[in-house]
C-alpha positions as CSV (number, residue, x, y, z in Angstrom):
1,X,141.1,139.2,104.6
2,X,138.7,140.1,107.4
3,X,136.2,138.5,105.2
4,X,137.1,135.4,105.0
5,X,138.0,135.0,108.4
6,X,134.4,135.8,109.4
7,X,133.2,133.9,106.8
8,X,135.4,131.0,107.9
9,X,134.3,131.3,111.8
10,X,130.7,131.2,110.7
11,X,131.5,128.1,108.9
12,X,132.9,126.8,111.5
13,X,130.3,127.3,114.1
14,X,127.6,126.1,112.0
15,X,129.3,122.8,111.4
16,X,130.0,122.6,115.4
17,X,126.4,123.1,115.7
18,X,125.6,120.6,113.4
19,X,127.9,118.1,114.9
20,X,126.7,118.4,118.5
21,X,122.7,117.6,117.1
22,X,121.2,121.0,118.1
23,X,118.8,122.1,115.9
24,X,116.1,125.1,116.0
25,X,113.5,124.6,118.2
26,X,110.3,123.0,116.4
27,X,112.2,121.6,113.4
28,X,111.4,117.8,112.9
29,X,109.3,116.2,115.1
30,X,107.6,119.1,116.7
31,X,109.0,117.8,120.6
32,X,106.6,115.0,120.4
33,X,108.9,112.5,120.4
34,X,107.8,109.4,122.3
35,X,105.2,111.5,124.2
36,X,102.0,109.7,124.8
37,X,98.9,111.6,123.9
38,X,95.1,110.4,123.6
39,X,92.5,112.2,121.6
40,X,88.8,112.7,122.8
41,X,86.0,114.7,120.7
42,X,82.9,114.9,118.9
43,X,84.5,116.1,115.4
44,X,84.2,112.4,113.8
45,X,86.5,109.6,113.2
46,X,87.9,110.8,110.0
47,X,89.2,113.8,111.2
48,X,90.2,112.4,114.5
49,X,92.2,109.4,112.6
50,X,94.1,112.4,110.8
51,X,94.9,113.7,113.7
52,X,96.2,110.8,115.3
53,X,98.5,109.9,111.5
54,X,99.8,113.1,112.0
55,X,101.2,112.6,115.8
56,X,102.7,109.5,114.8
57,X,104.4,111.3,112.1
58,X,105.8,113.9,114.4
59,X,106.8,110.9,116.8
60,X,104.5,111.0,119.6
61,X,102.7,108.0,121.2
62,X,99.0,107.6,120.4
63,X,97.5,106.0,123.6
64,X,94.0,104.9,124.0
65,X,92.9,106.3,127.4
66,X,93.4,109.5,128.9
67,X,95.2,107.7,132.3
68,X,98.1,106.7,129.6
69,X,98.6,109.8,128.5
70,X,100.6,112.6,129.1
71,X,98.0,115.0,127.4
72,X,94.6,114.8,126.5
73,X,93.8,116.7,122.9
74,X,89.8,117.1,122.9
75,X,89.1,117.7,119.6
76,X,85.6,120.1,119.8
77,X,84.3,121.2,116.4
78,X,85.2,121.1,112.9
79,X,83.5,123.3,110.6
80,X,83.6,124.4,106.6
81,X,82.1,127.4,105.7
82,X,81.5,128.5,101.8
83,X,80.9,131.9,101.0
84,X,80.8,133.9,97.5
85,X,83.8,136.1,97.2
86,X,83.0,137.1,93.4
87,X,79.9,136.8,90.9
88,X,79.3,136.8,86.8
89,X,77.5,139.4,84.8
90,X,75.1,136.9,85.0
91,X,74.9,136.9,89.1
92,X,76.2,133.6,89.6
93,X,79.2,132.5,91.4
94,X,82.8,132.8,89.6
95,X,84.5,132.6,92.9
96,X,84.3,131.2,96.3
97,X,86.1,131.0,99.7
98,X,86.3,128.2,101.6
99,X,87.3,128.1,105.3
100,X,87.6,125.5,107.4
101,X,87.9,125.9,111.6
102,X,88.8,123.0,113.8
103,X,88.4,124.2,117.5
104,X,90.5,122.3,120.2
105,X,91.7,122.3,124.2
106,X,94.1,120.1,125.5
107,X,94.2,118.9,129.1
108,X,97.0,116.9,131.5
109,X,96.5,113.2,131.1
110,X,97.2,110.7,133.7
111,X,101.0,110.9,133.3
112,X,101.2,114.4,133.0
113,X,103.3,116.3,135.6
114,X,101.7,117.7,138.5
115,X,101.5,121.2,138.1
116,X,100.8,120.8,134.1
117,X,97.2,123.1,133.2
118,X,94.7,122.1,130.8
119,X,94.1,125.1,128.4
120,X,91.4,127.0,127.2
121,X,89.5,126.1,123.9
122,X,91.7,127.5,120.7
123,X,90.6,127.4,117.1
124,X,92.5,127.7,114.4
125,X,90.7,128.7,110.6
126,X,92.7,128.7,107.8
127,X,90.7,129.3,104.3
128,X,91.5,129.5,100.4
129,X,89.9,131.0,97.2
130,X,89.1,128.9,94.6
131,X,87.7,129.8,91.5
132,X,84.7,128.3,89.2
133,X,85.8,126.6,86.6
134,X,82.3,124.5,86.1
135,X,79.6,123.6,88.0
136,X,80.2,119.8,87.3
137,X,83.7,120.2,88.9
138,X,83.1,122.5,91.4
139,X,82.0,119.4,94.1
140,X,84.9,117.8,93.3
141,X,87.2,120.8,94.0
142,X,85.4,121.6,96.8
143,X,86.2,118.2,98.1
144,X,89.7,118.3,97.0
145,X,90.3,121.9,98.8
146,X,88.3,120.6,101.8
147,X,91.0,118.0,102.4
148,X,94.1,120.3,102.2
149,X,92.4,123.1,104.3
150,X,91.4,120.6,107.3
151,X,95.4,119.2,106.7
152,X,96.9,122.5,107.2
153,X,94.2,123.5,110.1
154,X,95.6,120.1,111.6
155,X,98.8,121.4,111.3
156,X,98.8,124.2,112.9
157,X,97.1,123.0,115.6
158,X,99.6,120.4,116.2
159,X,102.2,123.2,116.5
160,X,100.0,124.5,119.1
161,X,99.8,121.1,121.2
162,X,103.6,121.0,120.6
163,X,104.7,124.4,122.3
164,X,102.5,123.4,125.3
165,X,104.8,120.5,125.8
């Protein structure tokens, strides 16, 4: 019987909690909701219209100038590295690794409270193995693996951004 009356006061408490709209911290929308952020950086317009995708998705405000904005992301340097992780009896490749680094600092915009800090550079490097299955397809995968890796280093950085808010 003590059982179930646990088991029925957790219940209850997680419904309360549901009911009142509290929610972990970080889950959906990252606290970027409605917050104004402009992006800066030499990393290309590709990237830097990814990044600016994925803000909206989280709910922030993609603002055009620096004075509108509550911070500034300066997006630095975006890299992709290959490297052989395994070869054949015959010496070539079977096996690569492919990381991909995207190195960032944010900084207060114009809107940004008063004592708010700009922060040192970070990068974040995430990387995968892929395997060869033939050299006519290995570009291709490349590619393909390219374009996840810099989504989930944009990610992560976008966590980052989010905790300094």
């Amino acid at each position: 019987m003590n059982r179930d009356a646990a088991r029925w006061v957790v219940l209850m408490m997680a419904i309360a909690l549901a009911g009142c709209g509290w929610q972990l911290r970080g889950a959906a929308g990252g606290g970027l909701d409605g917050t104004p952020i402009a992006l800066e950086g030499r990393v290309g317009n590709r990237i830097t219209a990814e990044v600016a995708q994925s803000l909206r998705g989280l709910g922030a405000e993609v603002v055009p100038s620096a004075g509108a904005a509550q911070l500034v992301v300066q997006l630095e340097a975006a890299d992709t590295q290959r490297r052989t992780v395994a070869t054949g009896t015959d010496g070539f490749a079977t096996e690569y690794e492919l990381t991909y680094a995207l190195s960032f600092s944010t900084v207060p915009g114009g809107r940004a409270e008063p004592n708010a800090q700009a922060s040192s550079s970070q990068t974040v490097e995430v990387s995968r193995a892929f395997a060869l299955e033939s050299l006519q397809a290995a570009d291709a995968e490349q590619e393909a693996l390219t374009r996840d890796l810099r989504s989930e280093a944009i990610q992560l950085m976008l966590t980052r951004v989010g905790r300094r808010l």
